[in-house]
C-alpha positions as CSV (number, residue, x, y, z in Angstrom):
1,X,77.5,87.4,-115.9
2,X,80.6,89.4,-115.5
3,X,82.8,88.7,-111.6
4,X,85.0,91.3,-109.7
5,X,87.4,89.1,-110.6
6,X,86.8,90.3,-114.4
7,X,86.3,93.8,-114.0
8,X,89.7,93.7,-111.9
9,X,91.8,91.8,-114.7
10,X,90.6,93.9,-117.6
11,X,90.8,97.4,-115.4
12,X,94.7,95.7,-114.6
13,X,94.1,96.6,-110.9
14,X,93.7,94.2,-108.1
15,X,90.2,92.9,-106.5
16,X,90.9,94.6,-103.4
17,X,90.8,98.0,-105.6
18,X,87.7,97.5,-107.7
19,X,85.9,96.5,-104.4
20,X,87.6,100.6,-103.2
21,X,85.8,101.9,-106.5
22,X,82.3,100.3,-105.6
23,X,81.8,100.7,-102.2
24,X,84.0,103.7,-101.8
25,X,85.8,102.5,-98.6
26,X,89.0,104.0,-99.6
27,X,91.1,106.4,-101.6
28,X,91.8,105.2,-105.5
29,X,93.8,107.1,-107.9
30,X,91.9,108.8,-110.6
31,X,93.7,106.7,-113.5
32,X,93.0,103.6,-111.9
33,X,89.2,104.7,-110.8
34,X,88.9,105.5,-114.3
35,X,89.8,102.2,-115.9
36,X,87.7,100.0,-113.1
37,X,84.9,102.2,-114.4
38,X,85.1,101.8,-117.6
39,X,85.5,98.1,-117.1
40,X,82.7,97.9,-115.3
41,X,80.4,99.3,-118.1
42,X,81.9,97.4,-120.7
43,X,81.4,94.5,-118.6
44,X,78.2,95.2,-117.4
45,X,79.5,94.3,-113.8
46,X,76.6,94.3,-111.3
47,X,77.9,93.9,-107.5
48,X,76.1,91.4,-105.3
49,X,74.2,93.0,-102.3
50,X,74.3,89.7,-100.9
51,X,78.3,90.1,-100.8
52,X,78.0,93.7,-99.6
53,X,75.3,93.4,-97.0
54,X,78.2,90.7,-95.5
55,X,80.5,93.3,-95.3
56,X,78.4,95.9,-94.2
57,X,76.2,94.4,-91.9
58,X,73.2,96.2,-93.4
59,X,71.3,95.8,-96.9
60,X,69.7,99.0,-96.6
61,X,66.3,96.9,-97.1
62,X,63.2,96.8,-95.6
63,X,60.5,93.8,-95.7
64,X,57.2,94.9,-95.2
65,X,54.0,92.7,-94.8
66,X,50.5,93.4,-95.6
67,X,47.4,90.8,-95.2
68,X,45.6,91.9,-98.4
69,X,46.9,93.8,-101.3
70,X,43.7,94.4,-103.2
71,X,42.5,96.3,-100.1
72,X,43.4,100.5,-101.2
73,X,43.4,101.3,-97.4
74,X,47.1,99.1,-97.6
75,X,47.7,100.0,-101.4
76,X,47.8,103.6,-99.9
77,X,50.1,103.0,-96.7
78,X,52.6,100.8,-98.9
79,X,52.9,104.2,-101.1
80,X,53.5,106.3,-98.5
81,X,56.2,103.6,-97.2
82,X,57.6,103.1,-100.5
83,X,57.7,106.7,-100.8
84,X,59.6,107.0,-97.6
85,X,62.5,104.2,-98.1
86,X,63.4,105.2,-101.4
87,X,64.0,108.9,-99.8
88,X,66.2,107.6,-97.4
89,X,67.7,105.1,-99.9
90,X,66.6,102.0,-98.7
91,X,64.6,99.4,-100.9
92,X,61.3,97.6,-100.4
93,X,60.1,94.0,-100.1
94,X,56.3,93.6,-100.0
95,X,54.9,90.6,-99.0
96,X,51.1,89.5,-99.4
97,X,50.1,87.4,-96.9
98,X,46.5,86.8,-97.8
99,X,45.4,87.2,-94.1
100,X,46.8,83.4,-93.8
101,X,49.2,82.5,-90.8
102,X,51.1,80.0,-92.4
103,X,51.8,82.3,-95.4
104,X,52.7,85.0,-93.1
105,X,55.4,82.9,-91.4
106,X,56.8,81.5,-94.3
107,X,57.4,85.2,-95.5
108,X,58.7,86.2,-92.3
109,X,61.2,83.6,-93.0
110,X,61.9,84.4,-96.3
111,X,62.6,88.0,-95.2
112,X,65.0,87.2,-92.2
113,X,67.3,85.3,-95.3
114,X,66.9,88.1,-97.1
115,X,68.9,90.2,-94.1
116,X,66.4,92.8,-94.2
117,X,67.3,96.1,-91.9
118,X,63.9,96.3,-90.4
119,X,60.4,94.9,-90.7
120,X,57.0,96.7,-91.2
121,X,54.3,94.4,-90.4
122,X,50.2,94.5,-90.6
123,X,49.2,91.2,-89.0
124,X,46.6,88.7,-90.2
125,X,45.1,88.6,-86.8
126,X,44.5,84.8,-86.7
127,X,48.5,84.3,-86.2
128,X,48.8,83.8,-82.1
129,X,52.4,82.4,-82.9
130,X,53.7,85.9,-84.9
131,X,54.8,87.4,-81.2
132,X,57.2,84.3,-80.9
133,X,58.4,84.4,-84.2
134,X,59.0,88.2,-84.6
135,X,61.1,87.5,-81.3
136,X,63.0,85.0,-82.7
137,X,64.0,87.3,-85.8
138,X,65.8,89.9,-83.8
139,X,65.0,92.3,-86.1
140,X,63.7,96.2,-85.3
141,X,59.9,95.7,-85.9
142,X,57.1,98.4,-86.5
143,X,53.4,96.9,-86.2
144,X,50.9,98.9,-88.1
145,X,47.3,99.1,-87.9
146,X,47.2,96.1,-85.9
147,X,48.0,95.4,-82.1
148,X,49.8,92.3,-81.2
149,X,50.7,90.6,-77.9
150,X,54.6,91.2,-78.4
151,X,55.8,89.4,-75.1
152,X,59.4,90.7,-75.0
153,X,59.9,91.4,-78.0
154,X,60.5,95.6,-78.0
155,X,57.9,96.3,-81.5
156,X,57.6,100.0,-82.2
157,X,53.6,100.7,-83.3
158,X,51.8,103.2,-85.4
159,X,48.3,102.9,-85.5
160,X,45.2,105.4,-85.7
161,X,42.6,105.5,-82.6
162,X,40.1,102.9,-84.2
163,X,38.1,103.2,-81.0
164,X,37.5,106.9,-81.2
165,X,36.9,106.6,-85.0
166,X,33.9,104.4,-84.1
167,X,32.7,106.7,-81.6
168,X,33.2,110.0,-84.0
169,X,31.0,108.0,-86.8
170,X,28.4,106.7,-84.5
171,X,28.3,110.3,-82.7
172,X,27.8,111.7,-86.1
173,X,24.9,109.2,-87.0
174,X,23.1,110.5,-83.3
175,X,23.6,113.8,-84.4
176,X,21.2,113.0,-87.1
177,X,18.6,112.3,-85.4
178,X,19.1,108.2,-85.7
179,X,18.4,105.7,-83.0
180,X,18.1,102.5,-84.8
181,X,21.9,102.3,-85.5
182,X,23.4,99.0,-86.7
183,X,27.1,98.2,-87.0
184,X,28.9,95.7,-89.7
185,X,32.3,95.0,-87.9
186,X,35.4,92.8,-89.7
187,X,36.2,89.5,-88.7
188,X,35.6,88.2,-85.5
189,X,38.7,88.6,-82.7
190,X,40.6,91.0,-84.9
191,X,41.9,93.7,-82.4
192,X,41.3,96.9,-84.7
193,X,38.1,95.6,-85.9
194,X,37.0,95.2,-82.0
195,X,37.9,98.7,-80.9
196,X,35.7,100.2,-83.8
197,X,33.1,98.2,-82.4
198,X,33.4,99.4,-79.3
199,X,33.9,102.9,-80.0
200,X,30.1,102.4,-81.8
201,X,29.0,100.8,-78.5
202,X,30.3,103.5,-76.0
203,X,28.5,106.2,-78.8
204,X,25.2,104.3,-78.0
205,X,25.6,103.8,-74.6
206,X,26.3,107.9,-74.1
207,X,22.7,108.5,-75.5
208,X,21.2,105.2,-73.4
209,X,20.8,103.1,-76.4
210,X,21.9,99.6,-77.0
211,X,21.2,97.4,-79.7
212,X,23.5,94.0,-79.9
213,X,21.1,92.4,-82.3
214,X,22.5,95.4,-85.0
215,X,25.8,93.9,-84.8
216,X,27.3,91.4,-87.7
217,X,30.5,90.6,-89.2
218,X,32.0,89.8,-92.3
219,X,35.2,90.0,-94.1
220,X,37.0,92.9,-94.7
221,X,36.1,93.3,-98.2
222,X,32.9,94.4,-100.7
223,X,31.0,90.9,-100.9
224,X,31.5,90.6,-97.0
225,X,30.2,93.7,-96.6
226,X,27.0,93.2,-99.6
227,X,26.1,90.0,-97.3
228,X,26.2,91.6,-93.7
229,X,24.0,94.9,-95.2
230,X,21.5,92.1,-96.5
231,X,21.5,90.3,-93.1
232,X,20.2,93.5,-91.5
233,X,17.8,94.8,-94.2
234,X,16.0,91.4,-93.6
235,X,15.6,92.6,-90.1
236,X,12.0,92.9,-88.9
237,X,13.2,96.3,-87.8
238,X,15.9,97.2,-89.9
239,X,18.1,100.0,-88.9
240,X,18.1,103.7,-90.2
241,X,22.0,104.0,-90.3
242,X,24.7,101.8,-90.2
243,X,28.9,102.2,-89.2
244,X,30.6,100.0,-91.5
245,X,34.1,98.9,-90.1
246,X,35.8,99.5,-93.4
247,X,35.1,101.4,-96.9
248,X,35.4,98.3,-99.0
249,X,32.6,96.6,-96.9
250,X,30.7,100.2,-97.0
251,X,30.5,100.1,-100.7
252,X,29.0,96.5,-100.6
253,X,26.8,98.0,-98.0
254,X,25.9,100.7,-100.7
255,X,25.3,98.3,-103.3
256,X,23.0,95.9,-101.0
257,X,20.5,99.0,-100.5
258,X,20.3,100.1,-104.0
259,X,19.7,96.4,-105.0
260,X,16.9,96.3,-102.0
261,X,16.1,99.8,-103.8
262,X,16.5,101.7,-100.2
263,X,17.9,105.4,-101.2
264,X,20.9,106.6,-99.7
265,X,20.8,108.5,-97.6
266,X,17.0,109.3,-97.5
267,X,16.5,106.0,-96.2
268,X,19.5,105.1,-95.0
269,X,22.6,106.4,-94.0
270,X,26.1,104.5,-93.8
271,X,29.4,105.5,-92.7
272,X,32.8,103.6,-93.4
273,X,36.1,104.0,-92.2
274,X,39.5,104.2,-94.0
275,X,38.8,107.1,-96.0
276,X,40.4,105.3,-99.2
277,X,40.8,107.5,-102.6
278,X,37.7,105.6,-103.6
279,X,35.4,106.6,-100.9
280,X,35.3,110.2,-102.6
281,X,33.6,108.7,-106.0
282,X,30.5,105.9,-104.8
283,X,26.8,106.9,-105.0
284,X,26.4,108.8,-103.3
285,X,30.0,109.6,-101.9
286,X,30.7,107.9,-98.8
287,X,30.8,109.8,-95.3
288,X,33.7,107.8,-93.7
289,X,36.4,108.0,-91.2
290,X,39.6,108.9,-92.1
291,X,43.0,107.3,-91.4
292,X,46.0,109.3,-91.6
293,X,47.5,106.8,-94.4
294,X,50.3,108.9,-95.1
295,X,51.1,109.6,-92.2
296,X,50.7,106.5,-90.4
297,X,53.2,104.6,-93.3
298,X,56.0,107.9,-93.6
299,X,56.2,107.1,-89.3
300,X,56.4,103.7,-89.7
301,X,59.1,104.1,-92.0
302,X,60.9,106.8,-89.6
303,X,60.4,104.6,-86.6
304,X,62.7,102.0,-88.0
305,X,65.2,104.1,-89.2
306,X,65.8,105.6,-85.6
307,X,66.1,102.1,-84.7
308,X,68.4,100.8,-87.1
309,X,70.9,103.6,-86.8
310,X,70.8,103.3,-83.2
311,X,69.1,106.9,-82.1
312,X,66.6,104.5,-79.8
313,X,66.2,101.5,-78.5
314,X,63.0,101.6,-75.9
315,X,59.4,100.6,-77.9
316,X,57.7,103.3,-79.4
317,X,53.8,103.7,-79.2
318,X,52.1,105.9,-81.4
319,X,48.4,106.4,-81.6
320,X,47.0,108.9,-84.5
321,X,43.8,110.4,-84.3
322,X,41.3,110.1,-87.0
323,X,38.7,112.7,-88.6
324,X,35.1,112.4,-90.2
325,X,34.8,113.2,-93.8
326,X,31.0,114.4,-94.0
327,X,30.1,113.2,-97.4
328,X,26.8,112.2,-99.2
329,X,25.8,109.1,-98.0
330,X,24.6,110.5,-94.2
331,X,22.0,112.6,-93.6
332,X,19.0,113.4,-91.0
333,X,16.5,110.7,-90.0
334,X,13.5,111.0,-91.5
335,X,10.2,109.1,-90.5
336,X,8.6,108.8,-93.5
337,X,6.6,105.7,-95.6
338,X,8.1,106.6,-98.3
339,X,11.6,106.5,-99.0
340,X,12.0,103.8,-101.6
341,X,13.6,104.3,-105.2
């Protein structure tokens, strides 16, 4: 692999001026800026950003970590934050942590070596050391999605209103005429999970209803959600609708009441929440609540740019609001004997 050292002695110029050509930090004479660039082709000269970012102080690089990357709810806030850096010329590392702590804080490491500019970060959840070690990075931070008890350390965060999109699908759900309302929340302890939770309990409470027994967890993905819908079918009085804390668990939920040949939504409605691309193309289509993924990564993005070049330095909270997409998979209750496949 070809040095400055080679591109210099070929071009007949000096280090010091091939380092001018490249980073532009000085005036070169066309003749010689023509030789150092034809040099460098011929050479196939590549200049370490290591080497640069020493100079510099920055790497115009982000790091950016997610806790599942076959989830599309992150798939589509990764491309609205891809979409962002490479506007303002920065460069992306995406990490998949797995939802595991220790894989999250050996990324976190990995990134500080890196000298990354800023962080983006979507928490596990189960991580009660990431506060401490975000603190100890010193870099600008933006959490997404997820809160986190920061301590000191000044995160910026961008997140939608999880609380009121729980209370807009349950509110929905009433509207319908449904009473027997069940919700399938994400794992246990995981702060956005929690406040869709209790957006669906405040919806209940409004119109005097309460109903812990139609609450159950399971994982954030379609198997967690297949298992939790089958918990509550088996119910001795199984609900009419159900929130589902997510649309991947929403389309398991789908798939448990076709296979227990309940249709939907006849004789059963469910809501999700994300509003992912696939939402739009389940059977039936799949009222959910919508995030503002663009949105939500495009601000993340900006967030950290207005820290890194020094326009702000006090933490930044910003709370989106989300929207019901009325779809095919809600509709009004009926009290019928038969509304079985």
């Amino acid at each position: 692999m070809a040095t400055i050292k080679d591109v210099a002695r070929q071009a007949q110029v000096s280090v010091t001026t091939v380092s001018h050509v490249v980073n532009g930090t000085r005036h070169v004479s066309p003749e010689s800026r023509e030789r150092v660039e034809a040099a460098i082709r011929e050479q196939g000269y590549v200049p370490s950003a290591i080497a640069r970012s020493l100079k510099s102080n920055n790497t115009r690089t982000l790091g950016m970590l997610i806790p599942n990357s076959s989830n599309p709810y992150f798939a589509e806030v990764v491309h609205s934050v891809e979409d962002r850096c490479f506007g303002a010329g920065y460069n992306l590392i995406l990490c998949n942590t797995k939802d595991e702590a220790n894989r999250q804080g050996s990324y976190l490491q990995v990134l500080a070596e890196r000298r990354i500019d800023g962080l983006i970060v979507v928490s596990t959840g189960r991580d009660a050391s990431l506060a401490q070690q975000l603190a100890g990075l010193s870099i600008p931070t933006v959490l997404v999605d997820r809160e986190i008890e920061v301590g000191e350390q000044p995160c910026d965060l961008v997140e939608t209103a999880h609380r009121q999109g729980g209370l807009l699908a349950t509110q929905h759900l009433l509207d319908l005429g449904h009473r027997r309302i069940a919700c399938i929340g994400g794992p246990e302890g995981l702060v956005s999970s929690e406040q869709r939770i209790a957006g669906w309990r405040e919806a209940l409470a409004q119109a005097g209803l309460a109903a812990p027994e139609l609450l159950t967890h399971g994982q954030f993905t379609s198997q967690g959600g297949f298992e939790a819908m089958q918990a509550l079918l088996a119910l001795t009085a199984p609900p009419s609708a159900v929130f589902v804390c997510n649309d991947l668990m929403a389309m398991g939920a789908l798939c448990a009441a076709h296979e227990r040949h309940l249709r939907v939504p006849e004789a059963l409605s469910i809501v999700g929440f994300d509003d992912i691309e696939l939402a739009a193309f389940t059977s039936p289509p799949l009222t959910t609540v919508s995030q503002p993924k663009q949105r939500i990564g495009a601000l993340a993005v900006d967030m950290l740019l207005e820290r890194i070049h020094g326009k702000r330095r006090e933490p930044r909270k910003v709370l989106l609001q989300p929207e019901l997409r009325l779809r095919g998979s809600t509709a009004a209750f009926q009290n019928s004997e038969s509304l079985t496949a």
